[in-house]
N, C-alpha and C positions, 0 to 999 in steps of 0.2 A: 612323071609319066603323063602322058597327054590325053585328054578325053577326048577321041572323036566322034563321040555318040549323039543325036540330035534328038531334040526335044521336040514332043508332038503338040505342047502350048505353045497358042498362038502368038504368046507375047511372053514376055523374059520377065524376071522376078525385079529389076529394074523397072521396067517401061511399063510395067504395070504400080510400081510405087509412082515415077513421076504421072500417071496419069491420076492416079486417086489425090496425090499433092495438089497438083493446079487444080482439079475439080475444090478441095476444099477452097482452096485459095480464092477461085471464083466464087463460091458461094458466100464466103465471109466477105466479099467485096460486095456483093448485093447487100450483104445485113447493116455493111455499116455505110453505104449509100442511103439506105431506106431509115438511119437513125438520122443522119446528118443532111438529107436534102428531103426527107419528107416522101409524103404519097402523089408523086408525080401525076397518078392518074388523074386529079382533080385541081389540081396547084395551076395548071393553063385554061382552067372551067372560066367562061366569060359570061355566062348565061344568070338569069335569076335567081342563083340559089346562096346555101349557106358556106359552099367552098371559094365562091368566086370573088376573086378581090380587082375585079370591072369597078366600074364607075354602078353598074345596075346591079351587084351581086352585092349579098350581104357579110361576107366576111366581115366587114368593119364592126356590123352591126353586133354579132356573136365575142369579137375580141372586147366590145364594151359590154356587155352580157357578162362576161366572164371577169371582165375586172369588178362587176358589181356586185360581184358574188355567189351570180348563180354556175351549178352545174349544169353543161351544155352536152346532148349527148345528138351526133347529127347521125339519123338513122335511115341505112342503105340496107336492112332488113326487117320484115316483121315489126311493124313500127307498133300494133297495138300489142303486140305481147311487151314492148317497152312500158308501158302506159299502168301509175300504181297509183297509189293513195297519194302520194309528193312528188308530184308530176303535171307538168300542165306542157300542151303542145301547142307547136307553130306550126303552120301549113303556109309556108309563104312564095306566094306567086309563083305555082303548081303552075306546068305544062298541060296545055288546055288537051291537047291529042293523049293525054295520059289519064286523064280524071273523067269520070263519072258518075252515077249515084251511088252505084256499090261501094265504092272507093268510097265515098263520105259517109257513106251509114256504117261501112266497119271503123272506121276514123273518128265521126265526129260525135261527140253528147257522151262521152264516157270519163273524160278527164276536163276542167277548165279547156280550151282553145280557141287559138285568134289564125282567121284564116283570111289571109293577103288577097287581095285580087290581084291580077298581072296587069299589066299597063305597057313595059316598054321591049324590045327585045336590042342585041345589039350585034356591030359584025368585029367581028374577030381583030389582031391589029397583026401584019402578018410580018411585024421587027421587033412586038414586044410582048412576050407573052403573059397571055393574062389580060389586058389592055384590049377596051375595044376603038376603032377607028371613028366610028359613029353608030348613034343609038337612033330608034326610029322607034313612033311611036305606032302602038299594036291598035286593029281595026278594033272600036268598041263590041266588035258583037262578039270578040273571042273572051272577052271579060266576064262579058255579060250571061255569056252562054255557061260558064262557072258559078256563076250569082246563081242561078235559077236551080243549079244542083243544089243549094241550101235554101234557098229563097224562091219558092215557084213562080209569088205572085210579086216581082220584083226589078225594077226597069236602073239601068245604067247611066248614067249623061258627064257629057262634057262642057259645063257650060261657057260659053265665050267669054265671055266676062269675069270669070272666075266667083269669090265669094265675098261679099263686102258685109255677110252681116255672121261674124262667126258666133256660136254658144260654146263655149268650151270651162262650163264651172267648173271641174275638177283641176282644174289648169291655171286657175286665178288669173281668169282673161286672157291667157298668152292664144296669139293664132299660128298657126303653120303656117310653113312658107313652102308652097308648092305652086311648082308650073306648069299649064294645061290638065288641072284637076279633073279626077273623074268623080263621080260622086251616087249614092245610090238614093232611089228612089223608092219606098215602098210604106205603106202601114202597119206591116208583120215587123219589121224591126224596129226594135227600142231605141231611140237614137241619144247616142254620148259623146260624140261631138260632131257639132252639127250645124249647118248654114242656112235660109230659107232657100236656098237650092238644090238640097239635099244633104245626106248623112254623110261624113267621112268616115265614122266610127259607131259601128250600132251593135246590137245586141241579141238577140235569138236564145229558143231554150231550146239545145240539143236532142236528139232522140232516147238519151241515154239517161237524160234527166241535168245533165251540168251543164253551165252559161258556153255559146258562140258564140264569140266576138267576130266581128266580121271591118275589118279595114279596106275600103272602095282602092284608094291610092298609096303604091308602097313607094310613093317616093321619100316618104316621111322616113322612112327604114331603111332604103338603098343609101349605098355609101356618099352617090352625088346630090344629095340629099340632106346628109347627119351635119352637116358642118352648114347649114342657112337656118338665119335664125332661132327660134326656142324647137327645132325638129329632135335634136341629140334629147331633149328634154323629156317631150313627146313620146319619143319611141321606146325609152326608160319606163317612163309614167305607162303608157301602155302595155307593157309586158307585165309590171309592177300589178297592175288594174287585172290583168289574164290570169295571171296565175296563183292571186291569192294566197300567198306567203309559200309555196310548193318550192322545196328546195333545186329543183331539177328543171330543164327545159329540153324537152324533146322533140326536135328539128327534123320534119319527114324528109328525106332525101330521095324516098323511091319514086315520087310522080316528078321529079326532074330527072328519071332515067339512072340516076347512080343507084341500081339496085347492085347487088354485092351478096353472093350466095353463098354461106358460113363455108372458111376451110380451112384447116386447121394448118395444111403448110403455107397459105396465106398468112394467118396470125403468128405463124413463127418470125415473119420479116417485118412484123409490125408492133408499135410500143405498145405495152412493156417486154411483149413476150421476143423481140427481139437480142434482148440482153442476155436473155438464156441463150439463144440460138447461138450467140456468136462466145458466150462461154463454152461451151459446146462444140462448134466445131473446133477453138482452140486448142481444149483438149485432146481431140480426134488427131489433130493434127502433132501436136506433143508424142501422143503414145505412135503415132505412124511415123516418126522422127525417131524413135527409141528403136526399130528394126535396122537402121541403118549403123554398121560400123564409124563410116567416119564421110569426112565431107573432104574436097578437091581433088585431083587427079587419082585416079585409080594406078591400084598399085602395078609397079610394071614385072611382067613375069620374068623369071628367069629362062634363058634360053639355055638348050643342050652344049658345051656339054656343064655348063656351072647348075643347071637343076637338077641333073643326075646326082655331083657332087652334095649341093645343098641337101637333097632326100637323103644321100646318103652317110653323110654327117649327123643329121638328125636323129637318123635310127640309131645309129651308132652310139648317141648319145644317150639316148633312152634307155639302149639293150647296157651299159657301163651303168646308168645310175639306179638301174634294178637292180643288177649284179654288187651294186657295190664298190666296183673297182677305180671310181674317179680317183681316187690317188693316184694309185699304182698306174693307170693312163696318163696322168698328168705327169708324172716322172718320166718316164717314159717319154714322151713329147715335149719336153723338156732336155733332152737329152742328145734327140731326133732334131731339134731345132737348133740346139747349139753346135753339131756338127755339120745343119745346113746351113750354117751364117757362117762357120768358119770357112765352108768351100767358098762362097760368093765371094767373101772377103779375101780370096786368093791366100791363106792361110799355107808354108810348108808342106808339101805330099809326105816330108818325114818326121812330123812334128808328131810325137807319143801320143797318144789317147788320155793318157793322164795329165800330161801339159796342156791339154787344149782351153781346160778354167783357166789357168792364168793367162793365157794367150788371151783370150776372150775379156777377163778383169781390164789387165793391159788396154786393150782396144779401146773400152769403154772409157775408160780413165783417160785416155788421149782425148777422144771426143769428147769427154764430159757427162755423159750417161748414166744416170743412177736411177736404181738401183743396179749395181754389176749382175752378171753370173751368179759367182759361187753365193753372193745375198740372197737371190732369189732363190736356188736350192738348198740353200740350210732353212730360210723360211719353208720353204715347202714340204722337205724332211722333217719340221719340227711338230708338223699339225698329227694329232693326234688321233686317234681311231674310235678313242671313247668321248672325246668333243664334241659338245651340242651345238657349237659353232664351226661344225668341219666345215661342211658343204658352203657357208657363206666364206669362209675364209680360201678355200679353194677357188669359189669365184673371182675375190678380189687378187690373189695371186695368179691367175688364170689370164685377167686382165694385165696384171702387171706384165707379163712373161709378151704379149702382143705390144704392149706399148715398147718396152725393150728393144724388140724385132726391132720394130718400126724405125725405133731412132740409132739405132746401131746402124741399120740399112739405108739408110737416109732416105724412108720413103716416104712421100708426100701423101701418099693415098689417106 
């Protein structure tokens, strides 16, 4: 029977699984994007910080950082709530439009820290990302203007000439190798390496009571930088000097603008908590796979009049195997079938009722057909009533009696 009745959901119990399927399927394609290519937000960063793998960014610097041992944690929130007993921070070449005093009196004198000055800035490369085209160097007053946030009484220079007379004792005489040096100038800082033209590396006692190291020129620390001369040395030896055996280095990321405000469906697409996420949707996905019967073409309905038929063979069969009666049906049809293959087979109009087994034996035996007739009803006659095996033995004789048909009939179906 046919439902013509229409449903007041918007969408069919179908089209509503394929939508919740490609939703998961989308989302598990972000999760394992963000395992396998990383945090795309910062990976094309060209500017002075600790994502940028530019020629002026310090990616390099952090990748050797971390092969030396330390943990590096680069921080795009709340950076003094980072800040513990085994911790010492880097502020390196901060975005002058970003920094202030506030900004350095919550920041600096509470842990060890070594704060960069900026020097260069770069442009973009617009065929390789990541990669800048050319680097220019920044007006000294935007440096300087940073200095005097830590340093009030405290002047900047570039001197022409560069530095011919270095002091570098902790170094065992090694000099840096930097080009168009900036260099600071002042009597409030302690100077620890140092030229008679000014300090490269000097020293301050923070507000908070712990050492600020203060670095005039990061080009000792930028990636185009680490690989001239004893610099990769330097910049080791410096960190080594800052943090005073502090297992941890914490890398301010908020005054270069990567601030990042906690959230929790953020951290699901980020390591480690990634790897749950996408255990998880697979699951989701698993159990919404288990609603579904089966997979490819839908099945095709019966048309009137063979689904009439079909419902009504089926009831039929249900209301006989309550009752009890499958035998007695099966004889029965069995009986009804061999009088209907005799007609086909054009069989005598005067051929006795009792002759018709062997007529039918006969038939078989010409064609080659076995099991005959009269075998299939003495099997069938034999099966028993108090039999624990009735009903499956009925089935396979049930079957036999169709295949019979079939090959007695010569049908292909």
């Amino acid at each position: 029977m046919q439902d013509n009745s229409t449903s007041s959901a918007p969408f069919s119990g179908k089209s509503i699984f394929w939508l919740v399927f490609v939703g998961l399927l989308a989302t598990m394609g972000i999760a394992v994007t963000s395992v396998f290519q990383g945090d795309g937000q910062y990976e094309t960063s060209t500017g002075a910080d600790s994502f940028s793998k530019s020629a002026i960014g310090h990616a390099a610097l952090v990748s050797l950082l971390r092969e030396d041992g330390w943990s590096i944690v680069q921080s795009q929130h709340n950076t003094p709530g980072k800040l513990g007993a085994d911790t010492a921070l880097l502020i390196l070449e901060p975005r002058y439009n970003l920094v202030n005093k506030t900004t350095f009196k919550e920041l600096m004198g509470h842990v060890p820290t070594l704060f960069v000055l900026p020097k260069r800035t770069g442009l973009p490369d617009s065929t390789r990302k990541g990669w800048i085209s050319r680097q220019l160097l920044m007006d000294v007053a935007a440096p300087k203007r940073e200095l005097r946030f830590a340093v009030e009484a405290a002047d900047l220079v570039r001197p022409k000439n560069g530095v011919h007379n270095w002091h570098t004792p902790i170094f065992d005489g090694h000099v840096p190798d930097i080009s168009d040096i900036q260099l600071i100038q002042s009597k409030k800082v302690e100077p620890v390496i140092w030229g008679d033209e000014g300090i490269l590396l000097g020293k301050i006692k923070g507000r908070g009571g712990a050492p600020v190291w203060i670095l005039s020129d990061p080009d000792i620390l930028a990636t185009h930088g680490l690989n001239r001369g004893w610099n990769a040395d330097f910049a080791v030896g410096i960190v080594k000097m800052v943090s005073h055996q502090a297992g941890t280095l914490v890398i301010d990321e908020v005054l270069h603008g990567h601030l990042v405000e906690p959230s929790l469906a953020r951290a699901m697409f980020r390591s480690p908590f990634v790897y749950a996420t996408l255990a998880l949707l697979a699951a989701l996905s698993v159990f919404l796979l288990t609603f579904t019967r089966r997979f490819g073409a839908p099945f095709r309905q019966l048309r009137e009049p063979q689904h009439s038929k079909a419902v009504f063979l089926q009831n039929s069969a249900r209301l006989l195997e309550m009752a009890e009666k499958e035998h007695e049906a099966l004889l029965r049809l069995l009986d009804d079938t061999a009088l209907n293959i005799a007609q086909r087979l054009n069989v005598r109009a005067d051929l006795e009722r009792h002759r018709l087994e062997a007529w039918l034996d006969e038939r078989a035996r010409l064609m080659g057909v076995v099991p005959d007739f009269s075998t299939l009803k003495r099997r069938l006659q034999m099966i028993r009533e108090d039999d624990d095996t009735r009903r499956r033995r009925l089935l396979i004789i049930s079957n036999q009696i169709y295949t019979w048909k079939r090959e007695i009939l010569r049908d292909a179906k």
